[in-house]
N, C-alpha and C positions, 0 to 999 in steps of 0.2 A: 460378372460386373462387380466392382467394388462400392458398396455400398456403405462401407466404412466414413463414417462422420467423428469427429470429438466436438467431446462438450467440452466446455471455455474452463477455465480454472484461476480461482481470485491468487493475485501475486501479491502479498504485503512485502511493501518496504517500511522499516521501522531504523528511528535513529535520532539521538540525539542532536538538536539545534546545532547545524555546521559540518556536520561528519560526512555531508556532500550528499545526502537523499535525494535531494530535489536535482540537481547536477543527472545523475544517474538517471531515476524518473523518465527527463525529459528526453532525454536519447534513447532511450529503448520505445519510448513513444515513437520517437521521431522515426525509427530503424523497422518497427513493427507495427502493418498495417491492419493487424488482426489484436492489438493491443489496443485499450481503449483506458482512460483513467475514473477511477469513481470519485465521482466530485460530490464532497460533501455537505452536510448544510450545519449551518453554525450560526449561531445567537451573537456572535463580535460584531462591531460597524466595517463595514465596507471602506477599504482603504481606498486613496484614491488611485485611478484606474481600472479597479476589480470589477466586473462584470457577475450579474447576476444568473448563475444555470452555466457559468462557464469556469470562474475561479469557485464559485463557494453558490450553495443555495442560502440567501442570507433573509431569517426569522425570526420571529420575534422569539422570547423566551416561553410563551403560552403557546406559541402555536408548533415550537420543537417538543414541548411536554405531550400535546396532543397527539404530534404524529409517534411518539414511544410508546403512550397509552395504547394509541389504533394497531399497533405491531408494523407500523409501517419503517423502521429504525432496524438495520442489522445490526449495528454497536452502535454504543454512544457513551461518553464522557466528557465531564468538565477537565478544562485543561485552562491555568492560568485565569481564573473567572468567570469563563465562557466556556458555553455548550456546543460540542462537536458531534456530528454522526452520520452513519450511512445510509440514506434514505434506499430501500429495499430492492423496490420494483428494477429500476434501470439493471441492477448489476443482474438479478435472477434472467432476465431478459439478455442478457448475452451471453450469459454462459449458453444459457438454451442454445442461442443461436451461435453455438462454438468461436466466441472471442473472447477473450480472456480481459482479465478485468486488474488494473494495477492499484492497491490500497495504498495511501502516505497517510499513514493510521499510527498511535503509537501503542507500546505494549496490551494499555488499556484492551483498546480495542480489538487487537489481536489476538486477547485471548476470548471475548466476547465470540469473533468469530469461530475459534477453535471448539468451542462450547455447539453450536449451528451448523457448521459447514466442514468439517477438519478434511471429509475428503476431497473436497472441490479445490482448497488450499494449501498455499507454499507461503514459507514465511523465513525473510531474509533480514537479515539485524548487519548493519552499518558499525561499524564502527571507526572513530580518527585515529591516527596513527600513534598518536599521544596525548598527552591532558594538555598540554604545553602548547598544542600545534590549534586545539579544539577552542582552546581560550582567543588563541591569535586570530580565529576566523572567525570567530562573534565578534570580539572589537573590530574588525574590520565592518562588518556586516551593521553595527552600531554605529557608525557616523552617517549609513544612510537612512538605517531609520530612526535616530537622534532616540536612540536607548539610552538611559542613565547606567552610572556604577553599578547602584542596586539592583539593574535589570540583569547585567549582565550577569550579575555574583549568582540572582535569582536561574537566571538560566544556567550555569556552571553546576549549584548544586541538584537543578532538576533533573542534570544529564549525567551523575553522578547516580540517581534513582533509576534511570532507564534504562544505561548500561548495566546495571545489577541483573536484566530478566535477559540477555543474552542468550541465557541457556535453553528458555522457551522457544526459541527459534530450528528451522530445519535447517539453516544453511547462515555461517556469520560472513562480512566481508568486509576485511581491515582495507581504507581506504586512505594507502601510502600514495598509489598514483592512480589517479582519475580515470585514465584507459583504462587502465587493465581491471580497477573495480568493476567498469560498464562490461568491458568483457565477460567478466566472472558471471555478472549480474544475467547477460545474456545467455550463456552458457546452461546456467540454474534452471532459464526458462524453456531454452531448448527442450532438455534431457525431459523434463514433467512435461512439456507436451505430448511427448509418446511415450510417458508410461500406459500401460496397458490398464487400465481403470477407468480411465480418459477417451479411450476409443470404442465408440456406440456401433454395435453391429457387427464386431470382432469376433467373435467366437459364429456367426453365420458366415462371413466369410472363411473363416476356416473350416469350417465344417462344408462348404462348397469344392476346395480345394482337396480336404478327404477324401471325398466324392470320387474325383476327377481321376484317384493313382487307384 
């Protein structure tokens, strides 16, 4: 009998504002029903639309200190004036339960994780095809949500900061065409799901099969 189970494995995706993160993200959700997303909790105000426990866990700034103090936070960082991070429990609770878990975290965080968890995780770094192409999809993405110049230039040079840790990653992905990025993206996720590290009860199953010749 195969007895063989895996345990779940955190997938970060990291990338500067535009480079098509969230694009990518939401299709390998959508394509993978053993993929779930970790939704964060964050001290910002709730845009309108956003849903509480489904876009963001949204706290105050005393009660995001608390839950880092209680170790209940896997990473956390300020980003842009407000506090980000990964509330604990949900994610350990699916890996257990062999789902894997997709992080939209940035380097910060990343390496937070790395420090915790490096074998459970895969870490994949985004990048735009050009600075040129990267700029034209914030200004576009600025008329809807009525960003100024300064935000923009602000976001230019923050992404300017993030692609510098590129090299901290296992796997990068220049994202010239949107397919074939998600492809790539899935491909990465594939191949770590049956790395041998990953599968619980694998060496009794072989040793069943020893048996047997």
């Amino acid at each position: 009998m195969n007895n063989i189970q895996r345990r779940g494995l955190m997938y970060v995706m990291s990338s500067p504002s535009g480079a098509g993160k969230t694009t990518i993200t939401r299709s390998l959700l959508k394509d993978n029903d053993d993929l779930t997303i970790s939704i964060s909790a964050t001290t910002r105000k709730r845009r309108a639309g956003e849903v509480h426990g489904q876009d963001y866990y949204f706290v105050t700034t005393d009660e995001f200190r608390e839950m880092v103090d209680n170790g209940d936070m896997l990473e956390h960082a300020k980003v842009f004036d407000n506090y980000y991070g990964t509330p604990r429990k949900p994610v350990e609770e699916a890996l257990s339960s062999g789902k894997d878990v997709i992080f939209d975290i940035d380097w910060q965080g990343t390496q937070q994780l790395s420090e915790i968890a490096r074998e459970d995780l895969v870490t994949v770094f985004i990048l735009p095809p050009a600075r040129a192409e990267l700029e034209k999809r914030l200004r576009n993405r600025s008329r809807d949500t009525l960003e100024s110049e300064t935000d923009i230039q602000g976001r230019m040079s923050k992404a300017a900061d993030e692609m510098s840790h590129y090299t901290e990653y296992d796997y990068v992905i220049i994202n010239r065409d949107v397919d074939e990025a998600i492809q790539k993206a899935q491909l990465i996720l594939d191949a770590e799901r049956i790395k041998r590290r990953r599968m619980v009860g694998l060496s009794d199953f072989v040793r069943g099969l020893k048996g047997g010749l």
